[in-house]
N, C-alpha and C positions, 0 to 999 in steps of 0.2 A: 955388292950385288953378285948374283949368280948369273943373271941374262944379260947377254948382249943385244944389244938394241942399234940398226942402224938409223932411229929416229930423232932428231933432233927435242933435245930436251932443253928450254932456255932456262934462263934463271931467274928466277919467280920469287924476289924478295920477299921477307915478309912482312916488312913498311909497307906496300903493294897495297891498299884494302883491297876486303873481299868487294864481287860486285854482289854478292847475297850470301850472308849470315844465316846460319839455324842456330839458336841456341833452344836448349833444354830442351827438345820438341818431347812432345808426350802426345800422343794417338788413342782415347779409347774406345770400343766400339761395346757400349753396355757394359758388362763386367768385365770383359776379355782389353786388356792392356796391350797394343800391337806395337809402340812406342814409348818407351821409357828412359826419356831425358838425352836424347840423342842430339849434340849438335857437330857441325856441319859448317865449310865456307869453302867456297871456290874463285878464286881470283885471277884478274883478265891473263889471257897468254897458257895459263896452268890447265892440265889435266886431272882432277881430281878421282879417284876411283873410290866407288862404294859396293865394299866387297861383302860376301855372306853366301851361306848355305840357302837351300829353299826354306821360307820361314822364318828367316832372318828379319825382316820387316824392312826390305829394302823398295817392294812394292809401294808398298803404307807411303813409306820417307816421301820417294819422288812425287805421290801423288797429292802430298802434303807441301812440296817442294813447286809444284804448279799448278797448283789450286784445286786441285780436285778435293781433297780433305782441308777441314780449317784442324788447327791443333788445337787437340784441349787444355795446350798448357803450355809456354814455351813462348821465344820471340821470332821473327823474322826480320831481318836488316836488308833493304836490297838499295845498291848504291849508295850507303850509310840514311836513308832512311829508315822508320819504321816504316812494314809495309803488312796490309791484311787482302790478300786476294779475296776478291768475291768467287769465281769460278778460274774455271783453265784459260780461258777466251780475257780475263782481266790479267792474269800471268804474262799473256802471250803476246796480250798489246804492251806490258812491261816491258817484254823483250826475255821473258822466258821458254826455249822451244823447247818441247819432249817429240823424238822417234822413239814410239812405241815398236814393239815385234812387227804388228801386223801392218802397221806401215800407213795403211788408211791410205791405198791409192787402187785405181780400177786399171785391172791387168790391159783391156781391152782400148784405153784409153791412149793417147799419143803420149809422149812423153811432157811435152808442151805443156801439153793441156794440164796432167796431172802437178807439173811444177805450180801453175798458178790457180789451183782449184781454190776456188772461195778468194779470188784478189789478183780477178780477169782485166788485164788494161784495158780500157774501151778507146775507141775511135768515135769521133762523132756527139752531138747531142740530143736530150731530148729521147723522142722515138727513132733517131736514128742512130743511137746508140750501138754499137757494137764490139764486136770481141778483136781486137787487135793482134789479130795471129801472127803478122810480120815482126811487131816488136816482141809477141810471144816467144816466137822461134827464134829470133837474134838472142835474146837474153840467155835461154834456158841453154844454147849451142856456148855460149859465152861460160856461162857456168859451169857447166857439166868441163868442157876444156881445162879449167881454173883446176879443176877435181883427177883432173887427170883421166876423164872417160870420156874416149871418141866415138860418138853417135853416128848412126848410118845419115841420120837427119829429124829434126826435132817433132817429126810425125813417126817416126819409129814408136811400136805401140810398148806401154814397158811389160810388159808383162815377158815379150822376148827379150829384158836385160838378165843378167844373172841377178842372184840374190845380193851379193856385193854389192853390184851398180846400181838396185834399188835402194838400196841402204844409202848409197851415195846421192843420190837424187833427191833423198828425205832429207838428208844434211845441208847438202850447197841448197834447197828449197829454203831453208831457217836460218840460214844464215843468210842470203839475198833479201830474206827481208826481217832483218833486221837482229837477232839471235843476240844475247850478249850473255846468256847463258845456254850451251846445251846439253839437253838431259839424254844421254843416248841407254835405254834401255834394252839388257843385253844383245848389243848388234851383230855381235857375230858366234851366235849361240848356234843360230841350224847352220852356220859358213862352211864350206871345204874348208882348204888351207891358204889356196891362192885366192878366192873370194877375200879372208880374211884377213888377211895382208891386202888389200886393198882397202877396205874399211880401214884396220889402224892407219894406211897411209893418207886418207883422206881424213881422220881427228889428227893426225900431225897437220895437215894443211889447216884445219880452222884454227888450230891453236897460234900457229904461228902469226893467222890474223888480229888476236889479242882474245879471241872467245874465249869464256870461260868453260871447258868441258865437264861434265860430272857424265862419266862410265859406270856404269851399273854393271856388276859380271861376278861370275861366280867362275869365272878361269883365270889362274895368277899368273898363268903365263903371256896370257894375252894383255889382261892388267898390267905388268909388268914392263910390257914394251913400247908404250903410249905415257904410263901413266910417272907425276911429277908428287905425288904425292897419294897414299892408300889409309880406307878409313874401313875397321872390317868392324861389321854389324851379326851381334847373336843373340838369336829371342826378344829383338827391341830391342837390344841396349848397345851402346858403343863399347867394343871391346878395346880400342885404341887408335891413333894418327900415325902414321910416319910418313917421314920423305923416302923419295926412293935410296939415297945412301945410308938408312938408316936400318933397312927391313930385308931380308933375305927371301926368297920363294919360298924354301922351307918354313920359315918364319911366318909368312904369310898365311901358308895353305894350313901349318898347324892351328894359327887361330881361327880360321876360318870352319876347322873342324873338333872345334871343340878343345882344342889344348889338352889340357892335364885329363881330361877328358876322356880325349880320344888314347891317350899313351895306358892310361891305366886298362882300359878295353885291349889294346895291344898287347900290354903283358897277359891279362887274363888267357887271353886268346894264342899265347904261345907266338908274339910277334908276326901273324901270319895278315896283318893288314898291311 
C-alpha cells in the first residue's frame, strides 16, 4: 500500500458470508447495456468500495443494489437467501440503507425531527396520538454522540450543521434503525478536507459495528483510507476485486482511468497527463 491510514481496518475473513451477493447483474434500458455482468458482495464489519469514472455504471449497480432497478439478468443473495426487491422501501425494510448526495432532509427542520422523518415515536393512543419529542431528542443526542458530533441541542435546525455532520446524521439515521447494509453514495464528493475526515471517521465507526459498508467514489484516496476491499467499474463491466494489501493507488486510479488506455493517449500526447 502507498496510504497510510489511521483507521482501523479489521479482519474480514473470507468464510465470513456476504450479507448480499450480486452475481452477474446485467442492467438494460432498451438497447443501451448500462450493466454487463457485474458482480459484487459485502460482508458484515468490511468496507467494500465501488470505484469508476462518470459512466462507469456505478449509479445503475447501487440502484439495482436497493431496489430501484430489478436486473435483467443476474442473482441477488441477501443473508444467503435469494432475494427479489420489489422497490427501494422493500430493500429498506431488508435492512438495506442508501445516503444519496442530496440527503433528503429539510434544512429548516430541527435535527430530531429530521433523524426520525417518516418513523416518528408516538406518545399516546388513538386521537391522542402524538409525536414523542422527549424520546426524539434523547435518541438522536445519543446517536449523533456515538458518531462523534456534539450538538448545540436536538432542536438545532440542520441545515446550520456542516456538510460532514449532515452526512453523519444520514448514517447514524440508518443505522439506528436498522442498516445491515450501507450504501453511501459518493459522500464526500462536495467535502473540504476536514468535513471529510469526519465522514471516513464515522464509516470506520459503523463498520466496526459489524455493518456492511459499500462506498461508492470516484477518489482513491479517499477509498483507500476506509476501504477493506476495491471493486473498479468501466462501461458496465467489472474491471476487477482487490483487498487492500493487494492494490496500489496507482493501481487503482490506473484502472479506474482506463489502463492501457489511458497510457497509450499518454504516449501520444508526449506524457503530458
Amino acid at each position: 500500500m502507498t496510504a497510510d491510514s489511521t483507521f482501523h481496518h479489521g479482519d474480514v475473513p473470507e468464510t465470513r458470508a456476504p450479507i448480499i451477493e450480486m452475481k452477474d447483474i446485467e442492467k438494460h434500458f432498451g438497447n443501451i447495456i448500462a450493466l454487463a455482468g457485474v458482480s459484487f458482495d459485502v460482508r458484515p464489519g468490511e468496507c467494500h468500495c465501488l470505484l469508476g469514472d462518470n459512466g462507469a455504471g456505478k449509479s445503475t449497480f447501487i440502484k439495482t443494489m436497493s431496489g430501484v432497478h430489478k436486473p435483467t439478468r443476474g442473482t441477488i443473495t441477501f443473508q444467503g437467501r435469494p432475494m427479489s426487491f420489489a422497490n427501494p422501501r422493500d430493500a429498506m425494510e431488508a435492512g438495506i440503507a442508501t445516503v444519496f448526495q442530496d440527503l433528503a432532509m429539510i434544512p429548516l427542520m430541527s435535527v430530531a425531527r429530521n433523524f426520525f422523518m417518516g418513523r416518528e415515536p408516538s406518545r399516546g393512543r388513538g386521537l391522542l396520538k402524538r409525536f414523542d419529542i422527549d424520546h426524539a431528542n434523547a435518541v438522536t443526542m445519543e446517536e449523533m454522540r456515538k458518531m462523534g458530533i456534539n450538538l448545540r441541542g436536538p432542536d438545532q435546525a440542520v441545515g446550520t450543521l456542516s456538510g460532514g455532520e449532515r452526512q453523519t446524521v444520514a448514517i447514524a439515521r440508518a443505522v439506528h434503525f436498522g442498516a445491515k447494509v450501507l450504501i453511501l453514495d459518493e459522500p464526500t464528493s462536495a467535502l473540504g478536507v476536514r468535513q471529510t475526515s469526519n465522514v471516513l471517521a464515522t464509516i470506520d465507526r459503523v463498520r466496526k459495528q459489524g455493518v456492511g459498508v459499500v462506498f461508492i467514489s470516484h477518489n482513491v484516496r479517499h477509498a483507500l483510507a476506509v476501504g477493506d476491499r476495491f471493486t473498479v467499474l468501466n462501461r458496465g463491466k467489472t474491471l476487477g476485486t482487490a483487498k487492500r494489501d493487494e492494490i496500489t493507488a496507482n493501481e487503482l486510479q490506473d484502472l479506474m482511468a482506463g489502463g492501457q488506455e489511458l497510457a497509450r493517449l499518454e504516449g501520444s500526447l508526449g506524457g503530458t497527463i
